[in-house]
C-alpha positions in Angstrom: 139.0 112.9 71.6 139.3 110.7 74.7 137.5 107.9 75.9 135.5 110.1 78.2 134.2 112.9 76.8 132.8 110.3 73.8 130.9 108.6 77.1 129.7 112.2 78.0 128.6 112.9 74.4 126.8 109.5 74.0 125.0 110.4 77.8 123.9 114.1 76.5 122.5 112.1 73.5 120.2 109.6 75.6 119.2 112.1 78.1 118.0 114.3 75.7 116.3 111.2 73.3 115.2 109.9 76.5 113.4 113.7 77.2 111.9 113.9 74.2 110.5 110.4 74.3 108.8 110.8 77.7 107.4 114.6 76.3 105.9 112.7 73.2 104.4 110.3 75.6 103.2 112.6 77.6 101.6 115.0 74.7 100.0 111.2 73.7 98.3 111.0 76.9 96.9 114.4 77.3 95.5 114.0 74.1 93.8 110.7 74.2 92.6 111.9 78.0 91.1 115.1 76.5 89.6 113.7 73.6 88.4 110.7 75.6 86.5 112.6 78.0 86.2 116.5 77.2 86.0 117.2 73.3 87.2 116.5 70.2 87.5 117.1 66.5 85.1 116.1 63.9 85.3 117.1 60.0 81.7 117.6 58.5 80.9 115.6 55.8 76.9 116.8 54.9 75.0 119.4 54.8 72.0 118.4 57.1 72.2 121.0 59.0 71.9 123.7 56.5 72.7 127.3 58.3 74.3 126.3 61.0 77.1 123.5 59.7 78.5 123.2 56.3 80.4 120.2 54.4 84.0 120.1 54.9 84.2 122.1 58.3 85.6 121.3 61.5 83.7 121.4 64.6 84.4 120.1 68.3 82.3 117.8 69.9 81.6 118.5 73.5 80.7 115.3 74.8 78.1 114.4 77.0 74.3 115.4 77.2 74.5 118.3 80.2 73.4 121.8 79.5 71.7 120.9 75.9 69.6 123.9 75.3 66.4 123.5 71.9 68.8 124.1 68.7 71.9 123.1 69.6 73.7 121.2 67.1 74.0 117.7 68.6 75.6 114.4 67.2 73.7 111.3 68.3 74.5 107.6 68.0 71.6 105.9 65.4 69.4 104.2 68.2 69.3 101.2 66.1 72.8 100.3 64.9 74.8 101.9 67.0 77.3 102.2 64.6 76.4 105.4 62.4 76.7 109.0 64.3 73.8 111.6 62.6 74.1 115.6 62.9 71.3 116.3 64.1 69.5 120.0 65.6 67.6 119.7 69.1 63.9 120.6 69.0 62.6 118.7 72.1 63.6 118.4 75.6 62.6 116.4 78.4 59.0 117.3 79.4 58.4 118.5 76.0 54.9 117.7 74.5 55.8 116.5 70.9 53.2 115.9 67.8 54.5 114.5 64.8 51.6 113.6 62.5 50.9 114.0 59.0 53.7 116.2 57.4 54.0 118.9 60.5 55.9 118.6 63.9 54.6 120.4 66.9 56.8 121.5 69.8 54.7 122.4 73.1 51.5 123.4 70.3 54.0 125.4 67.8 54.9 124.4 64.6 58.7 123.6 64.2 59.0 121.7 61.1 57.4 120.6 57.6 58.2 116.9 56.6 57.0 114.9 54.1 57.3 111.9 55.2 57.1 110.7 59.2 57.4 107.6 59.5 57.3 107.4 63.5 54.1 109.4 64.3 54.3 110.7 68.0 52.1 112.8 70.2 52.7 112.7 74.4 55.6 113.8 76.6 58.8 113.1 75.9 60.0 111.2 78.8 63.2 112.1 81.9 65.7 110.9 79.6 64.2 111.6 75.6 64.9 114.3 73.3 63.8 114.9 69.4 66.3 116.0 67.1 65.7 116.4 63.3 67.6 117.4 60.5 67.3 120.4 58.2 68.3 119.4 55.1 66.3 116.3 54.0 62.7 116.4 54.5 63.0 112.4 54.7 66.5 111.7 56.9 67.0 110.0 60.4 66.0 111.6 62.4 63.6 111.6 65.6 60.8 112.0 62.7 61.9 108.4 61.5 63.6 106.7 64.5 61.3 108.5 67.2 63.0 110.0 70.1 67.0 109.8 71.3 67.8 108.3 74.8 70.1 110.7 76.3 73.0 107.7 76.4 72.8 108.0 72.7 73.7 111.8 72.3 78.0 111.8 71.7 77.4 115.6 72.5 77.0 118.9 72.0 78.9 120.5 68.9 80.9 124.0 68.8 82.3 125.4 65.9 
């Protein structure tokens, strides 16, 4: 071999490491961008929304709070901590009249759910911006019948299975 074709080897060879570089790069981007903004993975670890979700699935998380319709599955941000992100079912939307007393919760006068324990009575309107979310599976979880009802900022999104 001569001195030049081992330069025109060695050129293929950093054109084509140099391709694939900027292709991995570029699959990189697309991702974060997509998962940053549009959707994105999330493995179920609980059952607490018995029916609809089960432990050890994977769902996408639409993000954002537009279109939410009463039972979606939606994954909110704890008001509190911040930190922890609950599974939660939608019951009440903006407008809604809400009465959680004693052991029943009452959507617009009709009973949704039996809980034993709530610890954040409510009865009034929820306000522009407020929804009420509960869990199925434990009758005493966090949800809206513990922490009261979700700012709309705190909903990650809607989830699709």
């Amino acid at each position: 071999m001569d001195y030049q074709s081992v330069q025109s080897r060695k050129t293929e060879w950093k054109l084509i490491l140099f391709t694939l570089v900027l292709a991995l790069g570029m699959a990189f981007l697309i991702r974060l961008t997509v998962h940053s903004f549009f959707f994105f993975p999330l493995k179920v670890t609980t059952d607490s929304l018995q029916g609809q979700l089960h432990s050890e699935s994977t769902v996408f998380i639409l993000r954002g709070n537009e279109n939410l319709k009463r039972q979606d599955a939606i994954l909110v941000k704890h008001p509190l901590s911040g930190q922890y992100e609950l599974l939660l079912q939608l019951v009440g939307l903006p407008g809604d009249e809400i009465e959680a007393r004693g052991q029943e919760v009452r959507i617009n006068g009709r009973p949704i759910a039996a809980k034993t324990t709530i610890l954040r009575p409510i009865a009034g309107k929820l306000a522009e911006n407020e929804f009420y979310a509960l869990s199925l599976k434990s009758e005493d979880s966090m949800d809206s019948t513990g922490l009261g009802p979700f700012p709309g900022e705190g909903i990650v999104g809607r989830v699709r299975k």
